[in-house]
C-alpha positions as CSV (number, residue, x, y, z in Angstrom):
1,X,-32.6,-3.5,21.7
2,X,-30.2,-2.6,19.1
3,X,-26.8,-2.8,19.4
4,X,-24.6,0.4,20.2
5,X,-21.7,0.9,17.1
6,X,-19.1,0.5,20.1
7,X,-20.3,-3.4,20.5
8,X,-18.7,-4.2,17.0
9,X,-15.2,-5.3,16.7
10,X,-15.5,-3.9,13.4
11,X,-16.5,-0.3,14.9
12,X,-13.0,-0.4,16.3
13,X,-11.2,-1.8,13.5
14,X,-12.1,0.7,11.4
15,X,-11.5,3.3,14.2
16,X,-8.1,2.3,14.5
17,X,-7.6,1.6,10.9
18,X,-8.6,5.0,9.7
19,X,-6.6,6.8,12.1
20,X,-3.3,4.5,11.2
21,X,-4.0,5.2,7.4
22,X,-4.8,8.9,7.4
23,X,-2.1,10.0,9.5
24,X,-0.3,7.8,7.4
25,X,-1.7,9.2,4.2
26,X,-0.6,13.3,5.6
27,X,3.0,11.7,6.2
28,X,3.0,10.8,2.8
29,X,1.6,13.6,0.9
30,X,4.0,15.6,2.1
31,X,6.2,13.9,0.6
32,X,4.6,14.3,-2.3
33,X,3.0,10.7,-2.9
34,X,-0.7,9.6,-2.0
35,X,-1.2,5.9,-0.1
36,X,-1.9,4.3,-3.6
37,X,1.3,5.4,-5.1
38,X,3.3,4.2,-2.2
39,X,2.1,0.8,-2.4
40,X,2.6,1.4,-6.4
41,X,6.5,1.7,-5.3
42,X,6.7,-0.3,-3.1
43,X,5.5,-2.9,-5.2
44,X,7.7,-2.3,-7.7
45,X,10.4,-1.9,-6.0
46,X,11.8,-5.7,-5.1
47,X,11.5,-6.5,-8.7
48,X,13.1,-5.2,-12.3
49,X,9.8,-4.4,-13.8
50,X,6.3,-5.6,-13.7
51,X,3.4,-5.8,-16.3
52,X,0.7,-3.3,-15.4
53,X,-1.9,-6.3,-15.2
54,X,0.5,-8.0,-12.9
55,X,0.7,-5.3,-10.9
56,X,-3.5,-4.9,-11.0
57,X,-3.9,-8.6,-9.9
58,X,-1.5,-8.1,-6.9
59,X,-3.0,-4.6,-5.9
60,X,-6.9,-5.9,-6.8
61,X,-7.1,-2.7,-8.7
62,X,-8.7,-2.6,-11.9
63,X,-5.9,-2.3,-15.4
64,X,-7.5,1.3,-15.6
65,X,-6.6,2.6,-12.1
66,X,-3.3,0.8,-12.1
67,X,-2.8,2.9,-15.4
68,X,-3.7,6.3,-13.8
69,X,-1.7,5.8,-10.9
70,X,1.6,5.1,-13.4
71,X,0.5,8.4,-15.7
72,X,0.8,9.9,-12.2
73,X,4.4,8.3,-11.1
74,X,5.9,8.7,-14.5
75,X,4.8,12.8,-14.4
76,X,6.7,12.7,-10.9
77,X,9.5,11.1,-12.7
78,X,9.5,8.1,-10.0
79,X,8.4,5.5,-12.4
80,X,8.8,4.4,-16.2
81,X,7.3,2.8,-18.6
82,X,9.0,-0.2,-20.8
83,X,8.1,-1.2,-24.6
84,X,8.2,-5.2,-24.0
85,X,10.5,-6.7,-26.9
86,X,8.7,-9.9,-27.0
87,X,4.9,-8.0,-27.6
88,X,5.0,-4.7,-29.1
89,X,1.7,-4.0,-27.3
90,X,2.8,-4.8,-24.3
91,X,5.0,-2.5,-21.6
92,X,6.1,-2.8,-18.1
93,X,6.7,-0.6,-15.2
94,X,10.1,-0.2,-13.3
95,X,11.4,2.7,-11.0
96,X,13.1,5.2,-12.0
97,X,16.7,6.0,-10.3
98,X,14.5,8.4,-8.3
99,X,11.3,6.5,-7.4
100,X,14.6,3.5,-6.2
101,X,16.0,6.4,-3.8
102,X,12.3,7.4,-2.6
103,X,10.9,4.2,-1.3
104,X,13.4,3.6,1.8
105,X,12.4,6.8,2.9
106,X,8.7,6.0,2.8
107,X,9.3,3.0,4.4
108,X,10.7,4.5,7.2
109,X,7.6,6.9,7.1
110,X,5.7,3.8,7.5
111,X,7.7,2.5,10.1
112,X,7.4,5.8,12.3
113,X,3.9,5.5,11.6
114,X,3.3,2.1,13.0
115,X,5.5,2.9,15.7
116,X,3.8,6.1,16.9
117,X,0.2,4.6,16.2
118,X,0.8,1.3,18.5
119,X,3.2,2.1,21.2
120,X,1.0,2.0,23.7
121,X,1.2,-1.8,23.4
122,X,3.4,-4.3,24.8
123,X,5.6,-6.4,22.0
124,X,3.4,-9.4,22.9
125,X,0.1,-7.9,22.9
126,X,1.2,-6.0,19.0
127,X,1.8,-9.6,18.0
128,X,-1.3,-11.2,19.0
129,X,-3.1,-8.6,17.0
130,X,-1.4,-9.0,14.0
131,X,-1.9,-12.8,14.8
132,X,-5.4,-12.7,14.8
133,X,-5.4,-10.2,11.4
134,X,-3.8,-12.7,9.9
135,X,-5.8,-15.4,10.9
136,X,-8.9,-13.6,9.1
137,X,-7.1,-12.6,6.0
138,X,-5.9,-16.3,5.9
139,X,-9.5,-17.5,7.1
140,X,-11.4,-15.3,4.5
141,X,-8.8,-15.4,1.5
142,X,-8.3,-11.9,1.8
143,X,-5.6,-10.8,-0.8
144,X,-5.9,-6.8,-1.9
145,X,-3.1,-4.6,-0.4
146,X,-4.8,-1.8,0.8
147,X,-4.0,1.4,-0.9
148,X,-6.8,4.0,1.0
């Protein structure tokens, strides 16, 4: 007998997960930013600046996409790009007074988000999930931040 979809833990992972992120993902855009340039800012924000292949390694996005996503940021004006004095090739991406402003803001998007998607559980029974997620990040070296 095969196995109905609704006997895998990943069925509802997924079910859960897409409804989190796309609900997530209409919050944002109308705020004008997609789920990839959130996590973009966001990632830039707790620092000065950050070398576009930094930034690749950390999202586990390739130096092309992390390129198109900054040609997008710097059109809205939220980010910049930096020569590097030390290489002349090189460059690095900070906010711009703008983008610095606009990330708070999403982050309280994302907060409302989370809060709406999982109040239906108890404090305990929120922490034992994100227990267990992160015991199979940790378990299978799981390092990307998600962007979609």
């Amino acid at each position: 007998m095969i196995p109905a979809l609704t006997d895998h833990l990943g069925y509802w992972l997924r079910l859960v997960s897409n409804h989190v992120s796309h609900r997530f993902a209409r919050l944002l855009d109308a705020k004008g930013v997609t789920v990839a340039e959130w996590v973009v800012l966001r990632e830039l924000h707790d620092v000065p600046s950050l070398a576009p292949s930094r930034l690749a390694e950390r999202m586990g996005m390739t130096r092309g996409a992390i390129s198109k996503l900054a040609d997008r940021l710097i059109a809205k004006s939220l980010v910049d790009r930096q020569d590097n004095p030390d290489d002349g090739r090189g460059h690095s991406l900070a906010l711009t007074p703008a983008g610095r402003r606009l990330v708070p803001a999403l982050a309280r998007l994302a907060d409302a988000n989370d809060a709406a998607c999982f109040k239906s559980l108890t404090p305990r029974e929120r922490a034992s999930i994100e227990a267990a997620m992160r015991k199979i990040v940790a378990a299978r070296g799981l390092k990307n931040i998600p962007t979609t």
